[in-house]
Structure formats: C-alpha cells, structure tokens
N, C-alpha and C positions, 0 to 999 in steps of 0.2 A: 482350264483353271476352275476352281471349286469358287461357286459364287461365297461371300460371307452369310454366317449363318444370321438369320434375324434375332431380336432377342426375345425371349420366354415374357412376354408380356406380363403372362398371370404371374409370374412367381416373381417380377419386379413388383406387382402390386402388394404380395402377400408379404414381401420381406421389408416394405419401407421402415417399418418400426424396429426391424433387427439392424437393420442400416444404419441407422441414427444412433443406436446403443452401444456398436461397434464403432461407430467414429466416435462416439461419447468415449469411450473407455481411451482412443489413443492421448485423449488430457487428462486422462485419470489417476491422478499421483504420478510416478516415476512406475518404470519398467519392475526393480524390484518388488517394489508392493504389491503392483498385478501379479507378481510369481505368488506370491502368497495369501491375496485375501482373498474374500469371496463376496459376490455377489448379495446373499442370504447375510453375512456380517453387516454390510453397508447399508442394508436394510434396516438392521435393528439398532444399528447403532444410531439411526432418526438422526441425522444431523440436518438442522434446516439449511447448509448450504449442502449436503450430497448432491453428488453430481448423477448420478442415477435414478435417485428416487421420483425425479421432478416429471422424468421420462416412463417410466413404471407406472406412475400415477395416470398421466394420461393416456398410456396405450390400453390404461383399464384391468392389467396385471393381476392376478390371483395368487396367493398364496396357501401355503399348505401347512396349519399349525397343528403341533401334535404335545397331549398332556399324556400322562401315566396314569391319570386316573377316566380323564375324560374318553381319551380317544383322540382320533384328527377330526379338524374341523375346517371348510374353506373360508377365508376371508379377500374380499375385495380390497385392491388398493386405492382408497376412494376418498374423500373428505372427512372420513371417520376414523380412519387407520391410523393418521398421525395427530394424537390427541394432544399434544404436548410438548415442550420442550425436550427432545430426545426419547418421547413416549411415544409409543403404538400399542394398538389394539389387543398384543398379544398380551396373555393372563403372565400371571410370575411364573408358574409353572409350567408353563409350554414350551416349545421350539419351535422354529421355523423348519421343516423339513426341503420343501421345494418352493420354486418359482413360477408358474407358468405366465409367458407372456401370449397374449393370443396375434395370430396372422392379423394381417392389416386389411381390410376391404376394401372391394371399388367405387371410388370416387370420394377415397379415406386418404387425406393427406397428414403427415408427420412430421416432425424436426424438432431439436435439441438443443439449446444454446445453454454458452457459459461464457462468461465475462472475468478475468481476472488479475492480479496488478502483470501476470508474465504470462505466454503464451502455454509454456510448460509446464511442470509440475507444481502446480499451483492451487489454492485452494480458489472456490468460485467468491467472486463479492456477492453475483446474482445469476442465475440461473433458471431455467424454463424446457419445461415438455408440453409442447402442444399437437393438438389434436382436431380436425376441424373432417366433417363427413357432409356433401355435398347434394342434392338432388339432379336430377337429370338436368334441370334448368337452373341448376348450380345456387343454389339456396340451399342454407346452412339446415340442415336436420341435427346434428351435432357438433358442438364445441366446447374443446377442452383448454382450460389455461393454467396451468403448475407453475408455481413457481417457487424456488429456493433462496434463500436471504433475503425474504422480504416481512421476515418475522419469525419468532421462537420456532413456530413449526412449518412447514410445509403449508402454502397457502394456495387457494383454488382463487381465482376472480371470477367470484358465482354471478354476479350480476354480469358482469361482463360477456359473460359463457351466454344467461340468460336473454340477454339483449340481441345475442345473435340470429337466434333461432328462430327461423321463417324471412328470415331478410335473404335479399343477393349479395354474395358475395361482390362487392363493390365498391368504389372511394366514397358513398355515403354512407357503406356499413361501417367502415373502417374510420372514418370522423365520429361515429357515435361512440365505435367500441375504445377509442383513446377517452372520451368523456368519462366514460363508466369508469375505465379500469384507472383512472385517477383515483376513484371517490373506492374502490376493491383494494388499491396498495396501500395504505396510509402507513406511513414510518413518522413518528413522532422525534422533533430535534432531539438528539441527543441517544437517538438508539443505538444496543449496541453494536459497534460494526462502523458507526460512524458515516460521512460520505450519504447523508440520505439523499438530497438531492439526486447526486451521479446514481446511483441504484434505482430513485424514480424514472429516471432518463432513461438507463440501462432496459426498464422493464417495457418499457414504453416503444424501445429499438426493437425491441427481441418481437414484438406484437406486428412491429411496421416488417421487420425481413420476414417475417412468415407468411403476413397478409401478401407481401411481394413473390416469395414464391409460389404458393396456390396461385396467385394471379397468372403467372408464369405459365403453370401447366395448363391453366384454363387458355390462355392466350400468349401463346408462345411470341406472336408482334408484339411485344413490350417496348415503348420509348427505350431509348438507349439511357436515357438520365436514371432512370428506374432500376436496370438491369449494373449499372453498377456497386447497387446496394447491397447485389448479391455474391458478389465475388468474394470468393473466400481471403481471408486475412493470413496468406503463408508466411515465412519466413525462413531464409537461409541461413545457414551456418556462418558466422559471421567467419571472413578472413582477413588477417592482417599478416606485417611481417616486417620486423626491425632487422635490420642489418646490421650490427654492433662488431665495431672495430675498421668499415670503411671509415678512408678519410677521403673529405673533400678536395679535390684536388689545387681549389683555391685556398686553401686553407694552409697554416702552417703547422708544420707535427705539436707543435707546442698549445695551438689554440684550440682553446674547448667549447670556443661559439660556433653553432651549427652541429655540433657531433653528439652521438645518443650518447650518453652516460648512462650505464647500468645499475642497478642498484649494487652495493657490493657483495650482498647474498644471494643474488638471483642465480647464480649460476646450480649454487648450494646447495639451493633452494627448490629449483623448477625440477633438478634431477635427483630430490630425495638424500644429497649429503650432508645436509647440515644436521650439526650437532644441539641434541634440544639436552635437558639434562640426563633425562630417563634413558639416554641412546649410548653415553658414557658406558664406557666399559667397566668394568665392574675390579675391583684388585681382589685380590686373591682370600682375602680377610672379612670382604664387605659383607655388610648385615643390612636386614631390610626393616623399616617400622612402622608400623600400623598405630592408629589411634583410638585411645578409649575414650568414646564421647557419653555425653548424659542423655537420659532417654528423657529426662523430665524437664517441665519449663522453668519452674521456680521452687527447691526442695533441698534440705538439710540432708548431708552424706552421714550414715550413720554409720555403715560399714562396706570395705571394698574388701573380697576371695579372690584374689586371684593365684591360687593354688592348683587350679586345675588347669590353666592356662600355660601356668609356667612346670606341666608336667608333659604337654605336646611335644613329642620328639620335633627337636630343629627349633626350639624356643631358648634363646639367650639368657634373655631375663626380660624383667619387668618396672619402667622408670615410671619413678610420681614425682611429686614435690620435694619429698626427702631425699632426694638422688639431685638437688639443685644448691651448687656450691656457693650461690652467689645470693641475691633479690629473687624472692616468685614472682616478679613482674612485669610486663612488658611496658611500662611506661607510656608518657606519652598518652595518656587517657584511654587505653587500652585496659584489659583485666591484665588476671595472673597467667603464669604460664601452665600452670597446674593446679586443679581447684584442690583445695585438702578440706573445706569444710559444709562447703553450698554452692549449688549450681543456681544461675539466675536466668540460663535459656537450655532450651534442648539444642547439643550437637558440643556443648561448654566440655575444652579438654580436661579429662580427669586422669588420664595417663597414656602410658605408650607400650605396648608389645614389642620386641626385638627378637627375631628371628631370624634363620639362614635363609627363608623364603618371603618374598610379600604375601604369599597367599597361607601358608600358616601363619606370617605373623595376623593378617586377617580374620582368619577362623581362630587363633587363638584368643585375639581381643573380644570376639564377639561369648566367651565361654564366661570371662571375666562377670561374678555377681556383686553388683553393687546395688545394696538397702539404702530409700532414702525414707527421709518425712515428708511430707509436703508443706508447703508455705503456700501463707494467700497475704494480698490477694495474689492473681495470678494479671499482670497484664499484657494483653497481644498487643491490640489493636489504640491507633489513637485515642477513638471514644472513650477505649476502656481509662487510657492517661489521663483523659479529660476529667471523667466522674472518679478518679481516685487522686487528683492531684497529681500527678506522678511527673513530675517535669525534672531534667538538671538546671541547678542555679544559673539565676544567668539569663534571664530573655534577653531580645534585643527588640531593642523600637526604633523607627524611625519617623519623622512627622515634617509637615511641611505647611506655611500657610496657614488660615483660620478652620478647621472642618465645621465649626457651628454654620460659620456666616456661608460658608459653602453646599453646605445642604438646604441653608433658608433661598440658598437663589436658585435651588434649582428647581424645574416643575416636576419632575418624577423620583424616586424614590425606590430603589429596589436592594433585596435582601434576599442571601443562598448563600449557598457550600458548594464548595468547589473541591474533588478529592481525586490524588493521579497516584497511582498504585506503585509499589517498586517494582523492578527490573533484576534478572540475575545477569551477570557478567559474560558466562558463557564464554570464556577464551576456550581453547582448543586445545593448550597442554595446562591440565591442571596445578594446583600448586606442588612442585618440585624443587627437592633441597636434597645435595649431597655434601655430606659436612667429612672431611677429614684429618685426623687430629694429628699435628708434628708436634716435632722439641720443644721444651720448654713452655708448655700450657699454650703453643703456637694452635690456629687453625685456621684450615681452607674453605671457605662455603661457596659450591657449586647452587645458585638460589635463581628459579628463574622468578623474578622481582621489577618493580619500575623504579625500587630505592633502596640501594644494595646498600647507600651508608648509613639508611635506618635500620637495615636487619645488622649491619656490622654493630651498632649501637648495642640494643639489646640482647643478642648474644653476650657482648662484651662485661655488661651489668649483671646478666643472671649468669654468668658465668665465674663474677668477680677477678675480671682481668682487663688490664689495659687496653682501648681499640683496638692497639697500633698491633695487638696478638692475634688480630681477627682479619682476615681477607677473604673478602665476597667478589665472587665474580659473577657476572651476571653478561656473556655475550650473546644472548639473544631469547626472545620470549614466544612464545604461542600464541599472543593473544593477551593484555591485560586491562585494558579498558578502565584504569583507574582500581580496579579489584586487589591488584597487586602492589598496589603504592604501601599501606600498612598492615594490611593483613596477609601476607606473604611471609611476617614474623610470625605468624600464631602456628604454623607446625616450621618452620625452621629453625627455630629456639628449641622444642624439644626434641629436634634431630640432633641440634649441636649439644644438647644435654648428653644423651644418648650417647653420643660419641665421645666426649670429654669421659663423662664414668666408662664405660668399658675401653677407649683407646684405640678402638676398632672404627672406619669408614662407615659411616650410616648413610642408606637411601631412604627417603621419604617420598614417595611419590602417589598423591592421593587419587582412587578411583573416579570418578562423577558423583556419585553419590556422596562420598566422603565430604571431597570439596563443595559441593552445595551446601551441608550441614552445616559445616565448620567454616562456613564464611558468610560475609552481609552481602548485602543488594544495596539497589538503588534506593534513596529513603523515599516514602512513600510520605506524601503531604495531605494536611486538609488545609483549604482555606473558607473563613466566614467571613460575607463580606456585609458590609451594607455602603451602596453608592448612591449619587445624585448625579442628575444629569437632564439635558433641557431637552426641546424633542427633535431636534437634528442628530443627536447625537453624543453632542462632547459631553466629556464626564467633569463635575464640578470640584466633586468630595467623593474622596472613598477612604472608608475606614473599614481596616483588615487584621483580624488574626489568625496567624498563622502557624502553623504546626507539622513540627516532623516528624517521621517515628524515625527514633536514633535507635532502639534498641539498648543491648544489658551495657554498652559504658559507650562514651560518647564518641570516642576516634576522629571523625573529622567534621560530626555534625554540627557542631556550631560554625565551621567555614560553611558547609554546606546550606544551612539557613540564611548566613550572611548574602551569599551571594541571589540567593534566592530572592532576599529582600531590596537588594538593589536590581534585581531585574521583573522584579513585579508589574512596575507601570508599563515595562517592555518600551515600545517608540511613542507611547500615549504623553502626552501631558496633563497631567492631573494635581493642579493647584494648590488645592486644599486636600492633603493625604497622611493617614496615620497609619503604622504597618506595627503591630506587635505580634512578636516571633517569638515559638517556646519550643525547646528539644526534648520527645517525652521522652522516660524512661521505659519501658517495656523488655518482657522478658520475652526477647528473640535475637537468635546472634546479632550483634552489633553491626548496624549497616554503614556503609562506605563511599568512598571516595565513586565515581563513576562521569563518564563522561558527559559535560557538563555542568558540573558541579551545584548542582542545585538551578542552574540557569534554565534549565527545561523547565523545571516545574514551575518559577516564578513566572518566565514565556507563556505557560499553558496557562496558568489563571490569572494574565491578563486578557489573553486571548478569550477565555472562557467570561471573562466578564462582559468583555464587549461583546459577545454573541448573545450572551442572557439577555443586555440590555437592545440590541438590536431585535432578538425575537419580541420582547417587551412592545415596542415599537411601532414593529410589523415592517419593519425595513431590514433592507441584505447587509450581511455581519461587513465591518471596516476588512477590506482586504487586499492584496497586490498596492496599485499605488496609490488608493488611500492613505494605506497608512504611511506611505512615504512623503504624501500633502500633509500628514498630520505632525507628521517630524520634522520637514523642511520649513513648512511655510506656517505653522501653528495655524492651520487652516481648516474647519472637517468641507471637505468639499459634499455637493450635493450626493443624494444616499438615492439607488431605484428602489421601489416598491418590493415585497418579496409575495409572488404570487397575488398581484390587484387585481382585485375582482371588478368585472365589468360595471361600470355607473350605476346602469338599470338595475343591476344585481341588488347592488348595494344599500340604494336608495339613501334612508334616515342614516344608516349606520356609519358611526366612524371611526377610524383605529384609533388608537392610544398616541397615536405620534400625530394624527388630524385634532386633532381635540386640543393634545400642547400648540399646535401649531397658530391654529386659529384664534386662541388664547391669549399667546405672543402678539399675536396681530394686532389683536382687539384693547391692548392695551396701549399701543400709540395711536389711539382714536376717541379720545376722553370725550366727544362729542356725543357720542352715538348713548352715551350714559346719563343725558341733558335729557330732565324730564320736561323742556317746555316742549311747548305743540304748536308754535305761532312758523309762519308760514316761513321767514328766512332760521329757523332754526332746523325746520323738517327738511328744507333745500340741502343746510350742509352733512344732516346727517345722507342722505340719499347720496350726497361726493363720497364722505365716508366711507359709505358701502361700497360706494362704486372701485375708490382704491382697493378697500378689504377683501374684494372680489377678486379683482387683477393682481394685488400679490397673492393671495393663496393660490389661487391658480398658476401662475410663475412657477412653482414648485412640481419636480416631474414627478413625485413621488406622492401624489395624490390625486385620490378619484377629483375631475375638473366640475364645478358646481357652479349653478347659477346663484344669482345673488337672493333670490328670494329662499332659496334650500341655506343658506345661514344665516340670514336672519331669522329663520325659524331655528337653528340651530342657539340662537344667544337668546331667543323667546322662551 
C-alpha cells in the first residue's frame, strides 16, 4: 500500500493569499457576473464596499497602469491608491493593464472576511483583508488592516497596524489593538449605509477571528471555547415539501381545517402557464404601440414631424390628441392624455407610434422631431418648490395641545431636517394594455391594473362613451406595489385611443425603460422640525413642516401627505404638536400611490427625531420595547448610556442629558439656593446634597459622582 503523500509545505505557504481570494470570489456576486467581469474592472470601479480590493490592499498587490502618451507605469495598492470615493490613483488617461499579486512568506499569515444581510449573492455591509508577518519568536514585524464599508474609500487602521509592531502576538496585544482600532473606524451617526453600530462590531469580529486564527497556527492546543469562533458559517439548501391534495384521514372530505390550500395560481404559476397580458396570443389584425415621450422638464411644444416616422415600412399611423374623440383628460387629478401644447416633466405622453411590430413601432417613435421652448423656472427637487413657492392649493395642518407652553417646559431644544428619497415600483411585468374594439363603440381592455374600474372610467370619458361600453379585465398582475393603482391609465387610455381610431387590437406593452420614464415613484419627503424635550427623553412640543414632492399634477398626493401626517408622531406621545403639510408642484412625472402610503415616511421622521434627540443626549435611540412602554404605559422607561466613558476618563465633563439631569434635581432643593451660612442652615443643605447625590446616581445612565464633584458642578 502506497503511504499518503505529505503535503508541499512551501507551496501551502506561498499560496495563502491565493487561497483566500479564491474563497473570496465563491461570495462574489452570483455565478453569472464571474462569467463576465474582471478582476482589473473591480479595481477601478473603487467601490468602498468591494469585496476584493480590501484583500489586494493587504497582500500589498501591484498594478500595471498604462497611458498613450506616458507609457506604463507600476503602482502599489497601498493607502494612496484609493483616494476617493470611487477614485484611485490612476490618471484619466491610463488603464489598468495587469494585476500582480505577490506569493505569501514564511511566518506571513492572511484571511478575508465579508459580512452581509445573506450568505450569497450579496453585496458586503463590511469587509476586511488582513495581513499580519511574524518573527521567529512571533512578534509582529508586519500588520496589515483593510477594510471595506467603513467609509467613502477603502480604509487602512494605520494606527492600529502601528501599535502592533514589535509586540507578541498575544491577548495583551489584542486588547490594545480593539482600543486603537475603535479610535481608526469612526462612522459618524447617520452615515451612509446606515447600521453604524453593527459595522463597528462587525470590524472589530473580523480583527478577533484573525487574531484567533494566527493564534491557531502558532498553538494548535487552543481552548475549545476559542476554537469555535472559527468555524466556518455553512449553510444547506434548505428543503421542504407540501403535499397538496392528501387528506387527513380524520378529517372529513368536506372540511378544510388541517388541509393545505394552494394558492389558485400556484399551479400556473410554479410551471410557467400563466397568462400575464404580453403572453396573449396575438389575432390576426393586432398592432403594436410605442410612446412618444418629452425629452424636456418644463417647455412649450412648438412643432412635432412626424413624417419620417410614419414613412418606416410596418408603421400604421401616428395618434396625438386630435385622434381623441371624447376629453384629453384623465381626470381625477391626473394630466392629459396627450400633451398638444407644453410638457411639464420629461417622459410627459406627446403621442403614440402604431406599428405591425413593437420594435418598429419603437425605432419609429424614437425618429419622431419634436421643437420645443423652454420654460422656467424649472422645478426638480423640493428646495427648489420651497424657494419658488411652488406648492398645489391646499395644505393640511394638524395641531394638538399648547406648542408655546410646551416648548417653555421643556429643558432642551432641538432643530433639523429630515429628508427620505422616493422609491421606484419595480413590479416585474411592466405596464401592459391590450384594448380590443367590438360592435357598437363596444371595448375589451386586457390591463394589468390594481383598479380596472378606474382605467374603465377614463377610457370611457376620453373616448365619449358610456362605462357600461368598456370592459377591463384585469386577471392577474406581475407586481404592482401601488404603481398600478392610477397610473396604469397613462398608456392604457392611448392604447384604447389607438384602437377606437383604427378598429384594429392594440398591444401596449412598455420596455423598463419606457415604464420608468412614464411613471412616479414613491414621494420623496422633507421634514423641518423644531422639538422640545426634557433629559430622559420624552418629547413636549414638536412643531413640523412638512413636504412632498408630488410632482407635474397631484394623483394621490394629498392622500399620501395625509396619511403621512397622522403617522408622524408614529407610537410617541407628543402633547403639544403642530404638523403643516404642503404637496410641491415640480416638473417630474407625477409620483404615486406606493406601498405604504405615505406611512413609512411619516414612521421614518419620527423615528428620525427620536434618534437626533437621543444622539443630542448621549443616550441609546427609544427602541424594541421602549417604545412599546411608551405606547402602553405613557411611561419613557430608564434610557442606557451610548458608549460611557469610564469616570476617571470623564472627570469635570458632562453630557447634555447629565446637565438636564442634574438641573431637574436641583430644582426640588430650594434649600441649597438659601444664602444663610448659620450652622442649622449649612446642616440641611449638606441632607440636600446628600439626597441630590443618591438620586442622580440612581440613574444607570450616568457617570456615578461623588457629592463634592456637583457641588462643584452648581459652583
């Protein structure tokens, strides 16, 4: 029998760094993307959570930049490489040509982490490449610390690195190197990415399993408690398995407790037969239709050519607003169905292509020249609604209680903006309309919708004919997330146009890109606040204005403020409160219904208030079942410290919520304010103290102080 062969010692040392880069890559995006990207791209693309770069950095990596004028030139992947938010050291002119990573030396340990919300295809929250080189009597000569998401750019913890060097690798080197690399990560609240905290933690894990496994190889007897820090985090293919259509044998065939019920499209569904609209068979007549949108935000139509369009063999014809038998309107606070004189966002319908293909009728719309003027001002963005007035009529307010008397009780005072961006929809079958026209001004609309007898409506009107002539069917959707509730009418109105003038089946079925243009998002809010509050915590008085961007006509943004404004306070009790709400006008497609309905955003900037005033503070934001004491019992229960600094540390110094604290105190002790000096007056101020000492200390969320450190505090 052939003994086993031993293994190549040297070349396990020289490949640790390729080891770790190839385990790195099996979390690296999905299987697709590795077929196609590159190494050199992932490079340049700088992104401070890359999952490679963090690795490259510390294996010490070289690159090979090549200009047209200069020549090639080497540069180190090193602290200077990545200068920037998505910047690196290369000139505008250059490329990246090659990568060299170098072999790994003896007594050169390596390892790679990444942390992310899923094991798979995932991007990293935080990430790390280290690097640690060893002496014969195992003393650090070199140490590397990369890290990914823990700021704009790629970040080294140079002090950290530097503290190592010349120590033993040991649990007293490893208690200094967690001090350091606190004061090396710093994430200020609110960065973005969010989760600072868990990301501080995260960096701080990644530093403990490395220090654990170099311990490892230096001393393979490692306590057992130690050795399970290192065990890798697998996971199985999960299995399950419904059995649909056993029946319990206690049961009787009629009863449906106990027994799975299936969805009724699962079946449908799971095997690819269900019908979405785009999968419709097509009759023998049907036409396809394309949309001409505006390129511009806010501008007067002066002329539209579309002569070259409708000269593409397989092109129909071409519908505007004079092809509209009935209203150019979609009602309902919606615009027109076809602009005829001014567009007021870019993606705004100015007409429709009809062709015998969707993909001519596409290249034909895109030939279409349309001259405008421009108009100002132009508004995007809230600020800009803010500095032009630009609001629809109509605020809403809400008020409760005194806010004067309510800010005069409280001891702090705070003031900020609060702003949550919109959201796109993202269903999975874009907006889809198949209209086809019977007897007597009859029609059928194939619409995938969440309000078929809103698009019945408006068809009905711009078509100038009775409902009862319009039938929407709407059996099942892709995805509509609120997106589809009223803007589902903005291209099924001019498919049913379309098809009423020529008589012929029209499909509408929009690319991704189409439907992004031609539809809203989630509304994007600001809020200004200024609140009062005492130093525990509860809030006295807030007074709020508040703002959405609606975009070019309002649809359902005044529901969606509304709801916003009654979930503001979220499970807070807040006494004395004034909330004024205003929907700006702005030229960008009109934003929409979305799930939610305005209730996230009001949730987020309460949320958001109590964290400002918590950081404020220096105490941990109300969360889990705080805030369910603050709902249940109108109680704030005791708050811990966020990050207390050790006594000694501290000394004189006192937070913002010590200072309210002791303030409150000092003011059920009218004694201690008695300017006599006679001997039973000095006795009761010393009881005084003595209470005012014992309760502030009661309180966990303060450095504990002897009595003579406040009264030099009130001195």
């Amino acid at each position: 029998m052939n003994e086993p062969q031993k293994p190549n010692i040297s070349t396990e040392i020289k490949t640790r760094i390729f080891s770790e880069v190839v385990e790195m890559l099996k979390w690296f995006a999905s299987q697709q993307i590795r077929n196609v990207a590159s190494i050199s791209g992932n490079i340049i693309t700088a992104s401070p959570i890359s999952d490679l770069n963090p690795l490259l950095v510390a294996a010490g990596a070289t690159v090979q930049a090549m200009s047209k004028d200069r020549g090639c030139r080497t540069l180190t992947m090193d602290k200077d490489f990545f200068c920037g938010y998505r910047q690196t050291a290369l000139a505008p002119d250059e490329i990246l040509v090659s990568v060299d990573i170098p072999f790994s030396k003896s007594n050169e340990y390596f390892s790679g982490f990444k942390q992310c919300n899923r094991k798979e295809d995932d991007i990293s929250m935080v990430n790390a490449g280290m690097l640690v080189r060893l002496s014969e009597d195992w003393e650090v000569n070199k140490l590397v610390l990369a890290y990914g998401g823990m700021g704009p750019a790629l970040v080294l913890a140079r002090s950290t690195m530097e503290t190592a060097v010349g120590q033993k690798w040991d649990d007293n080197l490893f208690t200094k190197l967690c001090d350091s690399l606190a004061s090396d990560l710093v994430l200020a609240p609110g960065s973005p990415g969010g989760a600072v905290e868990y990301r501080r933690a995260l960096a701080l894990s990644f530093l403990f399993k490395f220090f654990l496994q170099v311990k490892q190889r230096i001393n393979p007897a490692m306590p057992s408690s130690d050795l399970s820090a290192l065990q890798p985090m697998e996971s199985s293919d999960p299995k399950t398995m419904q059995v649909v259509g056993a029946q319990d044998s206690r049961s009787k065939v009629t009863d449906c407790v106990g027994q799975i019920i299936p969805h009724k499209a699962a079946l449908q569904q799971s095997t690819g037969q269900a019908i979405y609209v785009d999968d419709m068979v097509p009759t023998q007549d049907e036409v396809h239709m394309a949309l001409v949108t505006s390129t511009k935000a806010f501008a007067k139509i002066l002329t539209i050519d579309y002569a070259a369009a409708l000269a593409v063999p397989g092109v129909v014809d071409y519908i505007s607003a004079k092809d509209v038998p009935g209203q150019n309107s979609l009602q309902s606070q919606l615009d027109s169905v076809f602009s005829e004189d001014e567009v007021t966002c870019q993606g705004y319908i100015i007409g429709a292509v009809v062709a015998d293909s969707a993909d001519v009728a596409r290249r034909a719309a895109k030939m279409i020249k349309i001259e405008y003027e421009d108009k100002s001002p132009i508004v995007i963005t809230i600020e800009d609604a803010i500095k032009h007035s630009s609001f629809y009529p109509g605020e809403r307010r809400i008020s409760t209680g005194n806010l004067e008397a309510g800010f005069a009780a409280s001891t702090f005072t705070l003031t900020g903006e609060i702003r949550m961006n919109g959201q796109n929809h993202f269903y999975l079958e874009t907006m889809s309309t198949r209209a086809l026209p019977g007897e007597a001004g009859e029609m059928e609309v194939f619409c995938s919708t969440q309000h078929p007898k809103c698009v019945q409506e408006k068809i009905a009107i711009v078509l100038g004919l009775p409902s009862n002539k319009i039938v929407v069917r709407t059996k099942r959707m892709g995805g509509g997330f609120g997106g589809k509730e009223t803007q589902s009418a903005l291209s099924a109105v001019p498919c049913a146009v379309a098809a009423h003038k020529l008589q012929r089946p029209v499909r509408c079925v929009l690319d991704r890109d189409e439907d992004m243009v031609t539809t809203g998002n989630r509304h994007p809010f600001l809020a200004k606040y200024k609140v009062g509050f005492s130093p525990d915590g509860k809030l006295h008085a807030l007074d709020l204005e508040l703002y959405s961007n609606a975009g070019n006509s309002l649809d359902r943004s005044f529901a969606v403020i509304e709801r916003g404004i009654l979930q503001v306070d979220s499970c807070y009790k807040v006494e004395n409160l004034r909330i004024v709400a205003k929907c700006c006008k702005t030229n960008i497609m009109s934003n929409t219904a979305f799930r939610g309905f305005g209730g996230l955003q009001g949730t987020f900037i309460a949320e958001a208030i109590q964290e400002d005033v918590a950081e404020y503070l220096g105490i941990e934001p109300l969360k889990g079942f705080m805030v369910f004491a603050i709902f249940k019992m109108d109680v704030i229960p005791e708050l811990s410290a966020s990050h207390m600094e050790d006594d000694k540390k501290r000394g004189k110094n006192y937070t913002a919520y010590e200072k309210g604290l002791l303030l409150e105190i000092l003011k059920r002790y009218p004694i201690i304010e008695d300017k006599g000096n006679d001997n039973n007056i000095n006795n009761k101020k010393q009881e005084a103290w003595d209470r005012v000492t014992t309760e502030y200390n009661s309180h966990e969320n303060v450095a504990k102080r002897e009595k003579a450190n406040l009264e030099e505090f009130k001195n």
